[in-house]
Backbone as JSON, one array per atom type, in Angstrom:
{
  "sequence": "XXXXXXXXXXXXXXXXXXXXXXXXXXXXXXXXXXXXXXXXXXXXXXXXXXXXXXXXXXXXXXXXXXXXXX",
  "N": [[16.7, 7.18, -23.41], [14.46, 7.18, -25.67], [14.59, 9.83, -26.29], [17.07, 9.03, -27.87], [15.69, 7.45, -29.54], [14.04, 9.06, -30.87], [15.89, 10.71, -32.58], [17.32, 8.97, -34.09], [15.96, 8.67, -36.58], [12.93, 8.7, -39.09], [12.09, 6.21, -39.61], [12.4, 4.94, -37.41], [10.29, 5.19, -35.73], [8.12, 3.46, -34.99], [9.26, 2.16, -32.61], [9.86, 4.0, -30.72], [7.75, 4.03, -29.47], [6.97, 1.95, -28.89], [9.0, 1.82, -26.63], [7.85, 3.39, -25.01], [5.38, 1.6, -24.57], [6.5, -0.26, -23.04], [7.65, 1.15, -20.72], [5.52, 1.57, -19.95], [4.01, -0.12, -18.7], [6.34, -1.75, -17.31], [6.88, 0.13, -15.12], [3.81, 0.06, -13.87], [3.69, -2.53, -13.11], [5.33, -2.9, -11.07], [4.58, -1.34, -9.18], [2.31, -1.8, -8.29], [3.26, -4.53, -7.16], [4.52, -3.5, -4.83], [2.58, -2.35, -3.51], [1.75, -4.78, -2.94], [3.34, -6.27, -1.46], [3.01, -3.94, 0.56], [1.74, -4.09, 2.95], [3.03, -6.78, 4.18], [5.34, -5.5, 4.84], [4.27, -3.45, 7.0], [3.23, -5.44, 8.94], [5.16, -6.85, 9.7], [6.96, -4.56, 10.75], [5.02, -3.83, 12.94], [5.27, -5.67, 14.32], [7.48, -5.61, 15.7], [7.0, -3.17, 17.32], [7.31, -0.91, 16.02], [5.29, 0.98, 14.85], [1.72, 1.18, 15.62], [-0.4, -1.65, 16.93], [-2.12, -2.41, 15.43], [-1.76, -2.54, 12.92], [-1.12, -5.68, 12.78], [-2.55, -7.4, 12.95], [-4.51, -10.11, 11.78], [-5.99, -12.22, 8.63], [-8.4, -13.28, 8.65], [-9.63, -15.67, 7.53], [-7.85, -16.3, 5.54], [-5.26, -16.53, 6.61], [-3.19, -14.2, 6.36], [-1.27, -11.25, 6.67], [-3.14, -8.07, 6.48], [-4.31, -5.62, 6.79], [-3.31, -2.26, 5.52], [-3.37, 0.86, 6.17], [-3.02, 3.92, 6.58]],
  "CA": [[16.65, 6.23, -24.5], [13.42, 7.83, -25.72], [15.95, 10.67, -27.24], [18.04, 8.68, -28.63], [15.26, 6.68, -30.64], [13.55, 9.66, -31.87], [16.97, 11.03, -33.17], [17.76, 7.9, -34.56], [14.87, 8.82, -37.79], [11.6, 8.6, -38.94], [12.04, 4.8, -39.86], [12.36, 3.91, -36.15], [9.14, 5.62, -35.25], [6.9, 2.64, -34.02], [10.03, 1.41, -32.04], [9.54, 4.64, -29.39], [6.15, 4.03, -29.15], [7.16, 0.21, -28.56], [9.48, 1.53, -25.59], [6.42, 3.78, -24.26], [4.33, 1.19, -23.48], [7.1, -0.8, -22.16], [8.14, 1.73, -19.3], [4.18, 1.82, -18.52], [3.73, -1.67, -18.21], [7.22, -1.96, -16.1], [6.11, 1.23, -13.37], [2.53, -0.29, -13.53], [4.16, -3.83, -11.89], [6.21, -2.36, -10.17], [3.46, -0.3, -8.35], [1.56, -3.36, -8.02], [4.1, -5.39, -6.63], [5.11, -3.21, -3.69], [1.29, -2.16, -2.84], [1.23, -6.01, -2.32], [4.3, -5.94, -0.4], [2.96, -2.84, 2.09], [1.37, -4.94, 4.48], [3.64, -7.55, 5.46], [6.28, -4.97, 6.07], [3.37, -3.11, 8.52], [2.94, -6.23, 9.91], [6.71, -7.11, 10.52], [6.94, -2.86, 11.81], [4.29, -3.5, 13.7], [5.13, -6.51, 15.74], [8.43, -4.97, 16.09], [6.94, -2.47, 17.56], [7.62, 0.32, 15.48], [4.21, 1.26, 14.82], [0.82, 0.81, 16.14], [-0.79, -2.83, 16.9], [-3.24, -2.07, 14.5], [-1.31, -3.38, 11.32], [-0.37, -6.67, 13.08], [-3.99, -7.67, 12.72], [-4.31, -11.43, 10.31], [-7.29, -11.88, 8.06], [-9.32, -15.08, 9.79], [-9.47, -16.64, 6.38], [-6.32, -16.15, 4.24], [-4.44, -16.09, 7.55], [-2.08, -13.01, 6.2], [-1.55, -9.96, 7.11], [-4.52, -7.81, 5.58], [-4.29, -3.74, 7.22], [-2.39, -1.7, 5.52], [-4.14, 1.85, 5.93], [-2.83, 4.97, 7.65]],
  "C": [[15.64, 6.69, -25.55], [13.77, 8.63, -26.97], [16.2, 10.23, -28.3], [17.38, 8.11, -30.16], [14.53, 7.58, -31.63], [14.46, 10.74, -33.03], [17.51, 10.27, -34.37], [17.18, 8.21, -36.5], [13.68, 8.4, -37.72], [10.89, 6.95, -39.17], [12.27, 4.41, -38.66], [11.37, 4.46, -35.38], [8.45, 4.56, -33.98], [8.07, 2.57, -32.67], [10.43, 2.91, -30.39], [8.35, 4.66, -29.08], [5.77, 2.52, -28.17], [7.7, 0.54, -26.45], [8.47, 2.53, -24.16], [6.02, 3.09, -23.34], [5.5, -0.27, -22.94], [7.24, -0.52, -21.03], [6.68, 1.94, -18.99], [4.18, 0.66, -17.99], [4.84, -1.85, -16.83], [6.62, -1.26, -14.89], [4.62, 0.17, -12.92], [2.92, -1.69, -12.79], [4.77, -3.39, -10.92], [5.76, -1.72, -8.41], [2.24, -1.24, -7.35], [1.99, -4.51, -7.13], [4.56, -4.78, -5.28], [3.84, -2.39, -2.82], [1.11, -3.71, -2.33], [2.21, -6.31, -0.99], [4.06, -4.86, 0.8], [2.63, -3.89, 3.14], [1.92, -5.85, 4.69], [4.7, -6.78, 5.62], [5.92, -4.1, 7.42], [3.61, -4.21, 9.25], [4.31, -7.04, 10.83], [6.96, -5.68, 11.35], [6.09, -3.36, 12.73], [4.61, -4.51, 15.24], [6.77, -6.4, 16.28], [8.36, -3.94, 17.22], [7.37, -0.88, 17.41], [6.27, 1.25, 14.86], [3.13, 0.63, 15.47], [0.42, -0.57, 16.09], [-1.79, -2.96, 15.56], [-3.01, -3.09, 13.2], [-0.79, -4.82, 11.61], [-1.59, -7.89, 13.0], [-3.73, -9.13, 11.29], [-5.29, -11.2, 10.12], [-7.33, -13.39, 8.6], [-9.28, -16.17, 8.84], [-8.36, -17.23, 5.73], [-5.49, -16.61, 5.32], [-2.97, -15.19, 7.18], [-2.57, -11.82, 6.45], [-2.06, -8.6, 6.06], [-4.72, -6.02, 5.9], [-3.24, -2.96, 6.85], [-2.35, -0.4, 5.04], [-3.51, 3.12, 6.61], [-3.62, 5.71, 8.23]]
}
């Protein structure tokens, strides 16, 4: 898309600069969102027994599942 907009002319300049910091912002949630997501799928693997006990571990406070380290 990127391409297409700097093809497009020099009058649609800002408007790849626009879709820039769009695709950072998207990856950057994205990245965010499934680092929050690691540990309860450890902690579902784990009490599955597909990995070690280790990640099955709750936090005393929050009561969720809180280890999610290799």
């Amino acid at each position: 898309m990127f391409v297409a907009i700097n093809n497009a002319g020099p009058q649609l300049a800002w408007l790849g600069f626009l879709v820039n910091v769009g695709a950072v912002v998207g990856l950057a949630s994205v990245v965010l969102v499934l680092l929050l997501g690691q540990s309860r799928v450890f902690y579902a693997m784990s009490r599955d027994g597909l990995i070690p006990p280790l990640y099955c571990r709750i936090h005393p406070t929050f009561r969720t599942p809180w280890i999610a380290r290799s």
